[in-house]
N, CA, C and O atoms as CSV, one atom per row, in Angstrom:
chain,resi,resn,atom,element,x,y,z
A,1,UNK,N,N,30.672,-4.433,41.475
A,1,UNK,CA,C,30.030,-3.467,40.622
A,1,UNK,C,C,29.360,-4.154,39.424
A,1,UNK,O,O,28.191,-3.884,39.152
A,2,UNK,N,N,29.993,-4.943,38.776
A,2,UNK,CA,C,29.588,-5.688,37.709
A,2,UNK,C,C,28.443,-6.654,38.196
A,2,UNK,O,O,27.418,-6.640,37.514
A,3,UNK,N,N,28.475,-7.312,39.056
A,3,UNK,CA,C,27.438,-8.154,39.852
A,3,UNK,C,C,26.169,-7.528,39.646
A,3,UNK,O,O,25.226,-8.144,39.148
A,4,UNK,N,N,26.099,-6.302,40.016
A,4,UNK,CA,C,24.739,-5.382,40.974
A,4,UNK,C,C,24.419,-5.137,38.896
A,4,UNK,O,O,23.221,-5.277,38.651
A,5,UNK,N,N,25.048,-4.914,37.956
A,5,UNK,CA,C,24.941,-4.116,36.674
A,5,UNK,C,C,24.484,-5.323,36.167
A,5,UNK,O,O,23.415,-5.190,35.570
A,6,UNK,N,N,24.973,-6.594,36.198
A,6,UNK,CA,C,24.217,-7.883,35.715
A,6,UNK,C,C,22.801,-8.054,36.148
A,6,UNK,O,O,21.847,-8.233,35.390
A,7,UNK,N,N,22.767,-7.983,37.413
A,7,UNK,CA,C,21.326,-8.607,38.345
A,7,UNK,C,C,20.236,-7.482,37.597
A,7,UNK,O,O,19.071,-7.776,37.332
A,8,UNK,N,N,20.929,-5.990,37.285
A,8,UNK,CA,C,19.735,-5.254,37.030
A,8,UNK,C,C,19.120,-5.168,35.299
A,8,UNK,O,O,18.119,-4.665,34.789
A,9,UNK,N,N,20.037,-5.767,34.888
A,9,UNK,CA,C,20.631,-5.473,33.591
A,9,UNK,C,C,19.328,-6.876,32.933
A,9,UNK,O,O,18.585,-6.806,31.953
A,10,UNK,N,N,19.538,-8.282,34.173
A,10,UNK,CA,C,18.675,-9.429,33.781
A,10,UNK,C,C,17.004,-9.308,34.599
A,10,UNK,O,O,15.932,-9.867,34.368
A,11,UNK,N,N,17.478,-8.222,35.698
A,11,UNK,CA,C,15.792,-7.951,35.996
A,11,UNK,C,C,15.087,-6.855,34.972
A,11,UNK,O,O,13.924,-6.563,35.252
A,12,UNK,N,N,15.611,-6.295,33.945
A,12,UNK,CA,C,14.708,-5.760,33.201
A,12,UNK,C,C,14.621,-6.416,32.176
A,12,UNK,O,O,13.711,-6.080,31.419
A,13,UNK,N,N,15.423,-7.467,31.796
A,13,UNK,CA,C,14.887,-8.578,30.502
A,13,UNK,C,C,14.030,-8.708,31.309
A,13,UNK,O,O,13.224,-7.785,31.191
A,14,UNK,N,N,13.824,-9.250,31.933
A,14,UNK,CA,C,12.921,-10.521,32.746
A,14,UNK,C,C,11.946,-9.494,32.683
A,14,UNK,O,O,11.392,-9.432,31.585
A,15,UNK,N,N,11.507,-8.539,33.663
A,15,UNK,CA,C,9.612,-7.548,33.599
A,15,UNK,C,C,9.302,-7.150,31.916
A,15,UNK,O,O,8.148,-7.112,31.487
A,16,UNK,N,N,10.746,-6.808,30.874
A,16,UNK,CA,C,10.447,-7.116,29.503
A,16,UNK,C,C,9.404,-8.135,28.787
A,16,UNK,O,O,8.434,-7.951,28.052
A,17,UNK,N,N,9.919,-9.088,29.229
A,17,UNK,CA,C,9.135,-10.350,28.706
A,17,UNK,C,C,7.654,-10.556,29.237
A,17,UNK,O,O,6.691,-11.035,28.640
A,18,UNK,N,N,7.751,-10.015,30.638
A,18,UNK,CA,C,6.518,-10.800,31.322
A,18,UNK,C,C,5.803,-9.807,31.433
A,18,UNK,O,O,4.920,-9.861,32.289
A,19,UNK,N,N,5.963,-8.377,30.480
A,19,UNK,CA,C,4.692,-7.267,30.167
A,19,UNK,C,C,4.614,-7.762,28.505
A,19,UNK,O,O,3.519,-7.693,27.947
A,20,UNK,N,N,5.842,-8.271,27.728
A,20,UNK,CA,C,5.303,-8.708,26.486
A,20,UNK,C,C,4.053,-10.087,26.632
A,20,UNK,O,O,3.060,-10.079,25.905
A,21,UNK,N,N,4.237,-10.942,27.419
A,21,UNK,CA,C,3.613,-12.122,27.378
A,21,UNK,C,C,2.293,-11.574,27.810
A,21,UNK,O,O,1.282,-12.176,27.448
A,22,UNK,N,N,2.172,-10.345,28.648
A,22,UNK,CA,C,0.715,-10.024,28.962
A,22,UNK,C,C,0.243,-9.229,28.099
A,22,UNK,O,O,-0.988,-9.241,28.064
A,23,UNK,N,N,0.564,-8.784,27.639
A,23,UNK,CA,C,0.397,-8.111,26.072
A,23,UNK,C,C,-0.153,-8.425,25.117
A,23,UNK,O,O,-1.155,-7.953,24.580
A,24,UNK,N,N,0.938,-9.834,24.669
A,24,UNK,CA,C,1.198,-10.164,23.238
A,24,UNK,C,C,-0.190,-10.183,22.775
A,24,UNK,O,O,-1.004,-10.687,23.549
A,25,UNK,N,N,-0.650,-9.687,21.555
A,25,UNK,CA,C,-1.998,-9.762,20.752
A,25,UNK,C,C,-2.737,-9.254,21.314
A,25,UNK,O,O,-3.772,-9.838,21.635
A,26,UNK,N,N,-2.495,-7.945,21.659
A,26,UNK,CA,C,-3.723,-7.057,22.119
A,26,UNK,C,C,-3.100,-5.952,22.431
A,26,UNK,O,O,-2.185,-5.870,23.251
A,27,UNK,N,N,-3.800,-4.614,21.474
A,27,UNK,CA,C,-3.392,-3.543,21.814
A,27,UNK,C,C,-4.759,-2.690,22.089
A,27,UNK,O,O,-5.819,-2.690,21.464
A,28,UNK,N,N,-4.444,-2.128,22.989
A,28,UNK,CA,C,-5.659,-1.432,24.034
A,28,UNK,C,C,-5.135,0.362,23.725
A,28,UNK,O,O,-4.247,1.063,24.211
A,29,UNK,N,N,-6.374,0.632,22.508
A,29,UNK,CA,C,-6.024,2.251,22.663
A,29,UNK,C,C,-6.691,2.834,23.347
A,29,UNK,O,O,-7.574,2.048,23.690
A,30,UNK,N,N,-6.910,4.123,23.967
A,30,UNK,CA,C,-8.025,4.799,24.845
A,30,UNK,C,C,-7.528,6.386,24.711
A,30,UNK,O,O,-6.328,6.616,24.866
A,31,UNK,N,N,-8.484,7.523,24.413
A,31,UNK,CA,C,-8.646,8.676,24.165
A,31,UNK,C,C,-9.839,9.318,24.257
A,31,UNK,O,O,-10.771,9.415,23.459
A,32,UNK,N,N,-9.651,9.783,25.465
A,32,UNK,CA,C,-10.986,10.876,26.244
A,32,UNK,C,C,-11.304,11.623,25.137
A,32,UNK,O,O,-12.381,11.540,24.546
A,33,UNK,N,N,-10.073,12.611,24.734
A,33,UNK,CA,C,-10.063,14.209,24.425
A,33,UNK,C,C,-11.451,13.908,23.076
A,33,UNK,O,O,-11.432,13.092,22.154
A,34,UNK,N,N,-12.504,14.889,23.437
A,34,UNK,CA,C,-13.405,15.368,22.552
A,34,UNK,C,C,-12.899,15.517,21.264
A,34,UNK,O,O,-13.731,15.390,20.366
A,35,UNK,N,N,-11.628,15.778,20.905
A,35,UNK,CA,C,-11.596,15.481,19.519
A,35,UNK,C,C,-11.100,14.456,18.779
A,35,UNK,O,O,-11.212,14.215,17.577
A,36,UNK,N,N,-10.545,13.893,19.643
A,36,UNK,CA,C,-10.041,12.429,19.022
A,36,UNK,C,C,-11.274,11.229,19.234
A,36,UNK,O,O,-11.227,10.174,18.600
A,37,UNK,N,N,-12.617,11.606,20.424
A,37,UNK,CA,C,-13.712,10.740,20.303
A,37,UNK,C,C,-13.849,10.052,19.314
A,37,UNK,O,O,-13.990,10.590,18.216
A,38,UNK,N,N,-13.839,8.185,19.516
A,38,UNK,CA,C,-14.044,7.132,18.050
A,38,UNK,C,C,-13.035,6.927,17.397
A,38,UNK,O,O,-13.107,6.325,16.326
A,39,UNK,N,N,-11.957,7.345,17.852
A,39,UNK,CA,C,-10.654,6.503,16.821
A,39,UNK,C,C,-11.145,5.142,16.881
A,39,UNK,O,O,-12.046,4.583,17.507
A,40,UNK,N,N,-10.151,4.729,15.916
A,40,UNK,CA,C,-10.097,3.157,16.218
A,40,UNK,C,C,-9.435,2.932,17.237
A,40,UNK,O,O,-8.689,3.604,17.949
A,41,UNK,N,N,-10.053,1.152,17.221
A,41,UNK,CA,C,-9.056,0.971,18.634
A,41,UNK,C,C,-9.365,-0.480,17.974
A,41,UNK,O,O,-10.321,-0.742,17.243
A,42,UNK,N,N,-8.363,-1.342,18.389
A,42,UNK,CA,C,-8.177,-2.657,18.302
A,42,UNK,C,C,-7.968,-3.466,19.630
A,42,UNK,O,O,-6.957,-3.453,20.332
A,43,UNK,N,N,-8.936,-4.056,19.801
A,43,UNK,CA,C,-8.592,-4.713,21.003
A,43,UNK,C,C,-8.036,-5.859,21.315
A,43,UNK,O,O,-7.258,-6.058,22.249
A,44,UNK,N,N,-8.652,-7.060,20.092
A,44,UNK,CA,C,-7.828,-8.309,20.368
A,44,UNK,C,C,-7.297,-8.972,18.752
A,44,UNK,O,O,-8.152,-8.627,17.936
A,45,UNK,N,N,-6.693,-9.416,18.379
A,45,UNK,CA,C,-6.325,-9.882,17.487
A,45,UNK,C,C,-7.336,-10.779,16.738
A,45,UNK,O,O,-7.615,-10.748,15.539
A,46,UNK,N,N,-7.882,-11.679,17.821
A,46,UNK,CA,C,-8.722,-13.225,17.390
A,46,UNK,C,C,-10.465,-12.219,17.388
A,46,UNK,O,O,-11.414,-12.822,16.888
A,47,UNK,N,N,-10.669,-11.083,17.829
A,47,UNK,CA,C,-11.893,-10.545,17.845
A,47,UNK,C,C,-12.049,-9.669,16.778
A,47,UNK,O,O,-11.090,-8.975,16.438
A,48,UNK,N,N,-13.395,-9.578,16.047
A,48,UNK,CA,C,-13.954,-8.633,15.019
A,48,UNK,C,C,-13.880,-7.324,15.847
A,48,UNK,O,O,-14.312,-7.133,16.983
A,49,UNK,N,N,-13.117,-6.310,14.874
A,49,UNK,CA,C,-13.616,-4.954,15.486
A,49,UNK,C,C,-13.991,-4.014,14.846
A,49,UNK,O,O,-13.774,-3.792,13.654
A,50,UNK,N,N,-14.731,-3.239,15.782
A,50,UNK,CA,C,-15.798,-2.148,15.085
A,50,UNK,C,C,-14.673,-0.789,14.813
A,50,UNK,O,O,-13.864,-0.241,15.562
A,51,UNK,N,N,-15.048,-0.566,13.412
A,51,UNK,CA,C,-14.519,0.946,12.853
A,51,UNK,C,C,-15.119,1.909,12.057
A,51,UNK,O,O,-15.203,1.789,10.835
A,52,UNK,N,N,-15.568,2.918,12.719
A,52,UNK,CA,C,-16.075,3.658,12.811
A,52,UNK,C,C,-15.435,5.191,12.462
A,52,UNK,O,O,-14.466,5.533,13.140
A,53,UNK,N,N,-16.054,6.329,11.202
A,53,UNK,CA,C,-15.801,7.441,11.689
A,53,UNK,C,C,-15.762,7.943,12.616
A,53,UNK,O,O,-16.827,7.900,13.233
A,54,UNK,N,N,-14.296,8.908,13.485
A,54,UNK,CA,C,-14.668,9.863,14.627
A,54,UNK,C,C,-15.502,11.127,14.462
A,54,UNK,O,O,-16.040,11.557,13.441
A,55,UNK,N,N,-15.492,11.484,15.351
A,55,UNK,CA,C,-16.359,12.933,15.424
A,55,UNK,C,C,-15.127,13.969,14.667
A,55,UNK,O,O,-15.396,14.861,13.862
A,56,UNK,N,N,-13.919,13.655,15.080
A,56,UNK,CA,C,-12.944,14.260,14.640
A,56,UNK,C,C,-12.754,14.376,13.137
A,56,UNK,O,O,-12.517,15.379,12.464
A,57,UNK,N,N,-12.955,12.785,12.678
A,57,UNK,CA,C,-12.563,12.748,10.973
A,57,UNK,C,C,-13.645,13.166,10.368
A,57,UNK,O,O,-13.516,13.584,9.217
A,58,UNK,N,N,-15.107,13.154,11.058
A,58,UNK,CA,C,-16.275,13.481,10.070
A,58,UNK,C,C,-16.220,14.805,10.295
A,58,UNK,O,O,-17.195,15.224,9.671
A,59,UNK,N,N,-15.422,16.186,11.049
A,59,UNK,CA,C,-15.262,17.356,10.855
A,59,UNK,C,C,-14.264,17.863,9.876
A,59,UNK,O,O,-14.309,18.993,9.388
A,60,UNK,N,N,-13.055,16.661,9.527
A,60,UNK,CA,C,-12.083,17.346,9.175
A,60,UNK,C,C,-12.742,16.922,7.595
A,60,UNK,O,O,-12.621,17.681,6.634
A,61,UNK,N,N,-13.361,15.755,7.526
A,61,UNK,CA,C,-12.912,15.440,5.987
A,61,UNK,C,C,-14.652,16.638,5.368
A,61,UNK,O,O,-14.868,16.908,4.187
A,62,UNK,N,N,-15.393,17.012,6.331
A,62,UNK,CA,C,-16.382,17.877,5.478
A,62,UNK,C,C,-15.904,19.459,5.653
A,62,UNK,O,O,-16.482,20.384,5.083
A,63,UNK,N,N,-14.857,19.612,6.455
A,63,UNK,CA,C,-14.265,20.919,6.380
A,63,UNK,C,C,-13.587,21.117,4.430
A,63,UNK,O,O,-13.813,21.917,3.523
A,64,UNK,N,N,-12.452,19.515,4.643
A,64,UNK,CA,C,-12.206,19.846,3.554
A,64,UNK,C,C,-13.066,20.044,2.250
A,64,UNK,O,O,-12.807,20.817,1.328
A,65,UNK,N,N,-14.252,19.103,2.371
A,65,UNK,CA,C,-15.035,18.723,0.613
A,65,UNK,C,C,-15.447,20.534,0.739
A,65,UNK,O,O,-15.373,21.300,-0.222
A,66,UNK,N,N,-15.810,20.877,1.925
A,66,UNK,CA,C,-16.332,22.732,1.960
A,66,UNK,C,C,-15.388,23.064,1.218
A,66,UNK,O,O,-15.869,23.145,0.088
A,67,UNK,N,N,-13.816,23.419,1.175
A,67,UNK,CA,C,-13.338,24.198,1.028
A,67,UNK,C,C,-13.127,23.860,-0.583
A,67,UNK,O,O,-13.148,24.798,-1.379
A,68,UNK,N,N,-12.883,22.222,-1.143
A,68,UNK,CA,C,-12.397,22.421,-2.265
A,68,UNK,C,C,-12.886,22.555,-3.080
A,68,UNK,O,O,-14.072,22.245,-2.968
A,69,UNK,N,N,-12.546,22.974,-4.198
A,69,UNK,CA,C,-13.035,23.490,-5.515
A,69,UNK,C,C,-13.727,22.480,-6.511
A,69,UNK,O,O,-14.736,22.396,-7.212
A,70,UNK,N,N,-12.932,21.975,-6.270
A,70,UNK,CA,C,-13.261,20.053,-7.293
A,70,UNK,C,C,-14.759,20.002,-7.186
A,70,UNK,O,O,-15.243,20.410,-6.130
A,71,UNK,N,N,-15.339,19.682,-7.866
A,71,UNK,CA,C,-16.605,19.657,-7.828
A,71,UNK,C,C,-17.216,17.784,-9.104
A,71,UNK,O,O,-18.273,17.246,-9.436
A,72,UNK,N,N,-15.909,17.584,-9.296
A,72,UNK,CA,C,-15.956,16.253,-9.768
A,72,UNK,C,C,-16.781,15.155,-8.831
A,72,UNK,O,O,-16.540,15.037,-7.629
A,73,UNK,N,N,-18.039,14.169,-9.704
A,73,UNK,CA,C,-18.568,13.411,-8.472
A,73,UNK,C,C,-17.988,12.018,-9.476
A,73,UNK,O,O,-17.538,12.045,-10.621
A,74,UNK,N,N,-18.155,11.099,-8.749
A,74,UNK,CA,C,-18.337,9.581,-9.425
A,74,UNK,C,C,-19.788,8.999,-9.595
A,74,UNK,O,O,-20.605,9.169,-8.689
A,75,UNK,N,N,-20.149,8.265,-10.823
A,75,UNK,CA,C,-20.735,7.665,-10.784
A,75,UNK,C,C,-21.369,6.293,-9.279
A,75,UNK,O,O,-20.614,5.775,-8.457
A,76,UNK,N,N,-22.164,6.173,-9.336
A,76,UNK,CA,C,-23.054,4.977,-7.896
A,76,UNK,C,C,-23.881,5.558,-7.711
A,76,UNK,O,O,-23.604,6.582,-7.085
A,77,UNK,N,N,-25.226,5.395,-8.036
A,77,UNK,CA,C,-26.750,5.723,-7.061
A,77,UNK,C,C,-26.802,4.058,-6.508
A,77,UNK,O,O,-27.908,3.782,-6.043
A,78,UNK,N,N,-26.320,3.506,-6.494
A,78,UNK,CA,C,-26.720,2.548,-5.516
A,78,UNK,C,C,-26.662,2.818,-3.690
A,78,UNK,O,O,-25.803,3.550,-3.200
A,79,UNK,N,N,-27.556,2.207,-2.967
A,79,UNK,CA,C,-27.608,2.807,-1.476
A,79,UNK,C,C,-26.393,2.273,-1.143
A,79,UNK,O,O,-26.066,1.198,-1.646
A,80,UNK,N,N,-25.351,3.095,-0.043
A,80,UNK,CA,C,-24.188,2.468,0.800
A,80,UNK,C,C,-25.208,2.810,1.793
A,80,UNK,O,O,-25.866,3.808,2.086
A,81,UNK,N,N,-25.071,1.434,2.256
A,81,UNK,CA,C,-25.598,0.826,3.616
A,81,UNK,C,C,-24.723,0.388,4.727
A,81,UNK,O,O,-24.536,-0.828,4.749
A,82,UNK,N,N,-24.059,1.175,5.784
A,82,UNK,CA,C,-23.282,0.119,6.719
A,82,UNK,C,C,-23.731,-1.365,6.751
A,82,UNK,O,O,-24.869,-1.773,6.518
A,83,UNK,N,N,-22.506,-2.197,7.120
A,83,UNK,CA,C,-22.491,-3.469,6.280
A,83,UNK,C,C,-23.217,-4.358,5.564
A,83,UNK,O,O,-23.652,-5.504,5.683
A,84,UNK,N,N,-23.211,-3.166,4.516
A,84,UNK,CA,C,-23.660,-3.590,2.788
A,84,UNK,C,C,-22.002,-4.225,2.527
A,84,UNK,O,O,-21.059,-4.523,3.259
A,85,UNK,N,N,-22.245,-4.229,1.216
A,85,UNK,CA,C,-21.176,-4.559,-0.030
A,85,UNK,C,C,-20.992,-3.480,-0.672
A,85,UNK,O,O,-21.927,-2.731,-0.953
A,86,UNK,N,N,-19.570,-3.209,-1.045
A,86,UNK,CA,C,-18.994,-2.271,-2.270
A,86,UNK,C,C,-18.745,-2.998,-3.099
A,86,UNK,O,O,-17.899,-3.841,-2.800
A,87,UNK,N,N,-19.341,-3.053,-4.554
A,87,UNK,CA,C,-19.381,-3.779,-5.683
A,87,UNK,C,C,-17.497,-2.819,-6.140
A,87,UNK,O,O,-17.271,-1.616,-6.003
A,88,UNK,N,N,-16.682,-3.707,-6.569
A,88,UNK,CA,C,-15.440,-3.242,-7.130
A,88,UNK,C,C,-15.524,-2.031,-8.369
A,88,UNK,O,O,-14.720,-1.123,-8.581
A,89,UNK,N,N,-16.552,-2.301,-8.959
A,89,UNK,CA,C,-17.133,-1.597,-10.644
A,89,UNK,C,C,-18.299,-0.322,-9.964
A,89,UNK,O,O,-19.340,0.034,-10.516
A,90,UNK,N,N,-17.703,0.246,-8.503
A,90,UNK,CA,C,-18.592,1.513,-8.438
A,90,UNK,C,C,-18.141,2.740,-8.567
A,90,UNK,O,O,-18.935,3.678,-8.499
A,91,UNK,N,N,-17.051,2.910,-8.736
A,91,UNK,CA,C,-16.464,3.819,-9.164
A,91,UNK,C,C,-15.715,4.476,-7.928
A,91,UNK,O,O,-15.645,5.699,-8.039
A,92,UNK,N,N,-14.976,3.812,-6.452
A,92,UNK,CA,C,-14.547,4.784,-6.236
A,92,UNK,C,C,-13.512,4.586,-5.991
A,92,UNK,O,O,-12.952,3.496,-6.104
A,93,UNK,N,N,-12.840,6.011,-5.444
A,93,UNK,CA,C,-12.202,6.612,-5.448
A,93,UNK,C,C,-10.757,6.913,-3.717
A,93,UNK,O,O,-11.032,7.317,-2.587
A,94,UNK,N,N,-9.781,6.619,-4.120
A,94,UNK,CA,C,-9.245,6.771,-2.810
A,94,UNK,C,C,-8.875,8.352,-2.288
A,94,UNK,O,O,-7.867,8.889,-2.747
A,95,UNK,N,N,-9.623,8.978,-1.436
A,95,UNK,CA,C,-9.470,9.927,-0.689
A,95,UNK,C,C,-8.068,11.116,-0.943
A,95,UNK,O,O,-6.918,10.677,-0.983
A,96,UNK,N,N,-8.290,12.272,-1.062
A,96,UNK,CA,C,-6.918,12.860,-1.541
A,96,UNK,C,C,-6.268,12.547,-0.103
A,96,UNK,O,O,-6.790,12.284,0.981
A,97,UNK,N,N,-4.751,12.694,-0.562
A,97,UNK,CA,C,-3.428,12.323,0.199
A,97,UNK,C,C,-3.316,13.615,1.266
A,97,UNK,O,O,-3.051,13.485,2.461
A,98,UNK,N,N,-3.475,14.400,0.845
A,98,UNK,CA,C,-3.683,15.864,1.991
A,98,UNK,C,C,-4.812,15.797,2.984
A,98,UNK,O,O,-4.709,16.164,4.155
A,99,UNK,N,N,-5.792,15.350,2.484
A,99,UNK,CA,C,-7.136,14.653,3.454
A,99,UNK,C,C,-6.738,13.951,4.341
A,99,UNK,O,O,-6.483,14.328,5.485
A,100,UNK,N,N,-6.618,12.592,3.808
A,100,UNK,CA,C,-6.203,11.319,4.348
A,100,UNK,C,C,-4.509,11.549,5.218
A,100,UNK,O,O,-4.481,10.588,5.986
A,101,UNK,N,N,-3.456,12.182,5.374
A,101,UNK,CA,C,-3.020,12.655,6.746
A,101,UNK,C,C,-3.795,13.511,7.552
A,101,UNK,O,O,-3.480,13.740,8.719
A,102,UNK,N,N,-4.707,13.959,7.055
A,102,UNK,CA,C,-4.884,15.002,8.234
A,102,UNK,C,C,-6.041,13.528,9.494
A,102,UNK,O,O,-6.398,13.884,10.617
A,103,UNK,N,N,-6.252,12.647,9.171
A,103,UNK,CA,C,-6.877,12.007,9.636
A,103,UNK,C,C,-6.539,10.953,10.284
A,103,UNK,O,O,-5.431,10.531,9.953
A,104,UNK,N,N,-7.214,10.201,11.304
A,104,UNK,CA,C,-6.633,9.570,12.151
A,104,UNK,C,C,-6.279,7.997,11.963
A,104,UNK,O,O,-7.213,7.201,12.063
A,105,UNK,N,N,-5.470,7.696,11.797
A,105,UNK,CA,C,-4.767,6.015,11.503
A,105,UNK,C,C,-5.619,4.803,11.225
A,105,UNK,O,O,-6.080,4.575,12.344
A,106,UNK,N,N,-5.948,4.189,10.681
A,106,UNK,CA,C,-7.057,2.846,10.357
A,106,UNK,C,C,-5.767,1.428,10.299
A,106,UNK,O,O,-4.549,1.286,10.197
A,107,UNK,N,N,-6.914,0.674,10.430
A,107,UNK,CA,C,-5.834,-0.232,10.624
A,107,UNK,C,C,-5.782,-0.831,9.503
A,107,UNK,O,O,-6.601,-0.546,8.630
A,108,UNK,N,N,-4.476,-2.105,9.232
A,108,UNK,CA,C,-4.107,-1.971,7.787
A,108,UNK,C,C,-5.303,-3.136,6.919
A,108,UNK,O,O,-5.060,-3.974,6.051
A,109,UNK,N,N,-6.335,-2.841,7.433
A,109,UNK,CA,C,-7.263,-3.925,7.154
A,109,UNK,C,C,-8.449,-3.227,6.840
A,109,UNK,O,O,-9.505,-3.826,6.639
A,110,UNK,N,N,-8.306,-1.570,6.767
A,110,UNK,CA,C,-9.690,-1.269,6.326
A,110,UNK,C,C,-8.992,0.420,5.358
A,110,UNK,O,O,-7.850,0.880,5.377
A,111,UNK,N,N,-9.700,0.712,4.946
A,111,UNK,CA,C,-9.574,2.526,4.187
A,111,UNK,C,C,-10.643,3.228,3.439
A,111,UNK,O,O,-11.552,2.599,2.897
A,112,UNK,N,N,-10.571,4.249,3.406
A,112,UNK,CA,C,-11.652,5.321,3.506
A,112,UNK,C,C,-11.696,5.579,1.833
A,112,UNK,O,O,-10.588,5.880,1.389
A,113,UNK,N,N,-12.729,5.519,0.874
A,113,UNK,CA,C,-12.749,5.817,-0.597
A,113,UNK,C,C,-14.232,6.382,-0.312
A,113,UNK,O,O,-15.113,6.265,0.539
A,114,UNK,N,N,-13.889,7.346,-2.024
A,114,UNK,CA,C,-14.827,8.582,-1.798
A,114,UNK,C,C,-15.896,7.717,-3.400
A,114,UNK,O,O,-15.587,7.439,-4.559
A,115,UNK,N,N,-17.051,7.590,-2.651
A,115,UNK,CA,C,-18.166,7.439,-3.773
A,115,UNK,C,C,-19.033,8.208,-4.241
A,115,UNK,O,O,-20.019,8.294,-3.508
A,116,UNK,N,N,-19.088,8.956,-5.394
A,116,UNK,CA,C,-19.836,9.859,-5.691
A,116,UNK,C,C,-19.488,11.053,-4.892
A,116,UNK,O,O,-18.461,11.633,-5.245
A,117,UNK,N,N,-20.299,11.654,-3.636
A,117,UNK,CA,C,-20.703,12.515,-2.913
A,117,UNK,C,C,-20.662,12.051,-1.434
A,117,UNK,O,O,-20.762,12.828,-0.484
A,118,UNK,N,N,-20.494,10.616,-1.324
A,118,UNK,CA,C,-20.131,10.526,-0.418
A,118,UNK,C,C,-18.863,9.785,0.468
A,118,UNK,O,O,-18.004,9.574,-0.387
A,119,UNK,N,N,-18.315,9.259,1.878
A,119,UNK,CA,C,-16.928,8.794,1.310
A,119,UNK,C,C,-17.477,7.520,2.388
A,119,UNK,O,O,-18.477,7.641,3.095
A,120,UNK,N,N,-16.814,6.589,2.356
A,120,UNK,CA,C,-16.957,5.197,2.715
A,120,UNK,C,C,-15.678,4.762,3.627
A,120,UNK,O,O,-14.491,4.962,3.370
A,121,UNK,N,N,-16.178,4.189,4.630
A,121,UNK,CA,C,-14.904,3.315,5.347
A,121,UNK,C,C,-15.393,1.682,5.163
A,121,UNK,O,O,-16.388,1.099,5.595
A,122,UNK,N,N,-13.971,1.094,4.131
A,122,UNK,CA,C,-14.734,-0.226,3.848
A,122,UNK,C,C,-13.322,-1.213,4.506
A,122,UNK,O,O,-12.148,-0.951,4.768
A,123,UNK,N,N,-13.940,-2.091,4.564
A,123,UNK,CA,C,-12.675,-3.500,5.068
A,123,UNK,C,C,-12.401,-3.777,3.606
A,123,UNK,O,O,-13.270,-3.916,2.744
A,124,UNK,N,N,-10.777,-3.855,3.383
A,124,UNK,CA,C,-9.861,-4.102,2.068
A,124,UNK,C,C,-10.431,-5.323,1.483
A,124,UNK,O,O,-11.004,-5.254,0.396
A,125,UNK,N,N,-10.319,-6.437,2.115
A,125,UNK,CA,C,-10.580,-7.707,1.608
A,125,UNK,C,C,-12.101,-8.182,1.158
A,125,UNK,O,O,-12.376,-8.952,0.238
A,126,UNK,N,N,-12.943,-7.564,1.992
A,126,UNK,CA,C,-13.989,-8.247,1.881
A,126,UNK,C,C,-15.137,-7.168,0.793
A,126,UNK,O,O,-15.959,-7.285,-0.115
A,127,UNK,N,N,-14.557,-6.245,1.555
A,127,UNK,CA,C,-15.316,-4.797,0.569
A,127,UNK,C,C,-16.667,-4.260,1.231
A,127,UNK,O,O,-17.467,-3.510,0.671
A,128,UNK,N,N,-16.771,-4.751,2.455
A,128,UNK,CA,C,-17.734,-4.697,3.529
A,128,UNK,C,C,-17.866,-3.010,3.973
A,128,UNK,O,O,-16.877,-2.430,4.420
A,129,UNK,N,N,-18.980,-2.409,3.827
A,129,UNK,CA,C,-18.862,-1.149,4.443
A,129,UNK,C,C,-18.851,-1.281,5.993
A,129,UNK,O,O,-19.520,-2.189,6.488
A,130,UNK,N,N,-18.035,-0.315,6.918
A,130,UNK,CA,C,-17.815,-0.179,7.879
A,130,UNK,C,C,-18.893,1.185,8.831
A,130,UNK,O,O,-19.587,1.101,9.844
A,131,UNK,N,N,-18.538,2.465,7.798
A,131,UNK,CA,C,-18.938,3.503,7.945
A,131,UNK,C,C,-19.258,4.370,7.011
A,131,UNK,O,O,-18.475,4.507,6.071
A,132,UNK,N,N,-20.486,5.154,7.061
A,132,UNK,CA,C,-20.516,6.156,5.801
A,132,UNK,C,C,-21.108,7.604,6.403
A,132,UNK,O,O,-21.938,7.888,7.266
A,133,UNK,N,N,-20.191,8.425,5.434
A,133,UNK,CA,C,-20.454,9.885,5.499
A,133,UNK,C,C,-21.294,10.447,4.655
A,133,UNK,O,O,-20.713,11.169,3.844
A,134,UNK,N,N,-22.620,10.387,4.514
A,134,UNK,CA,C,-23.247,10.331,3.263
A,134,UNK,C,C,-22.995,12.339,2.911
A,134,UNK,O,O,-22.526,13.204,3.650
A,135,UNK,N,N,-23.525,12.428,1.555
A,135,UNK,CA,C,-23.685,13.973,1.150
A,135,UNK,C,C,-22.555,14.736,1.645
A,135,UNK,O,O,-22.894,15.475,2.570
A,136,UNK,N,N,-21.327,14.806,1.342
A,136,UNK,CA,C,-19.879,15.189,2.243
A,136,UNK,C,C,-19.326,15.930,1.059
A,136,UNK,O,O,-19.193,17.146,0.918
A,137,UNK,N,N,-18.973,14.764,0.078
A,137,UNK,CA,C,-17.727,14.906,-0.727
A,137,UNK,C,C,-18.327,15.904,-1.559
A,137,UNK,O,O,-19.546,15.929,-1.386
A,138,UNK,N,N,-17.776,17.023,-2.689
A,138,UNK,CA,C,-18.245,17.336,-3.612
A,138,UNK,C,C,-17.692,16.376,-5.083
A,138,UNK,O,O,-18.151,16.633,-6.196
């Protein structure tokens, strides 16, 4: 009994390892459904990847600027250009916290700030725009 509980016990280490080793450094997301269209997805670790608003987040986050009241803008007439530069001294702003769950996961290398009127998906480090929602925010 113990025999047969070992053998099975070391054949699932073993297909463990040898789906981690085919794995390791690469996670492969994929989502048909029309509303999740354009998540991110990361494909390889050592590769640049593209991130992009979904169809999903550019409904939810102009549902919200519709509904709220805030009518506060920030200073920037400068153009956001997908991959332009975000100068640090433009004034913006990180996305309200009720927004930003309702929206879909980024990876920990990029986040969504609201400039003026409109909101920005920039890479943390470099300050590189990714994506823009222009005329959105109030």
């Amino acid at each position: 009994m113990y025999k047969y509980l070992l053998f099975a016990l070391i054949g699932l280490m073993l297909s463990g390892c040898a789906s981690y080793t085919a794995t390791s450094g690469r996670v492969a997301v994929k989502d048909d459904s029309a509303a999740n269209a354009g998540r991110v997805a990361v494909k390889d670790n050592s590769v640049a990847t593209v991130v992009r608003f979904s169809a999903g987040d550019r409904a939810v986050i102009e549902d919200y600027y519709r509904k709220s009241a805030s009518a506060k803008t920030s200073p920037g007439s400068m153009p956001l250009i997908r991959g332009g530069w975000l100068p640090a001294d433009i004034g913006a702003e990180p996305l309200p916290p009720a927004l930003e769950r309702k929206l879909s996961p980024l990876p920990s290398s990029h986040e969504r700030q609201k400039v003026g009127r409109n909101v920005v998906l920039i890479e943390k480090k470099t300050r590189v725009i990714a994506d823009v929602l222009y005329n959105t925010a109030k």
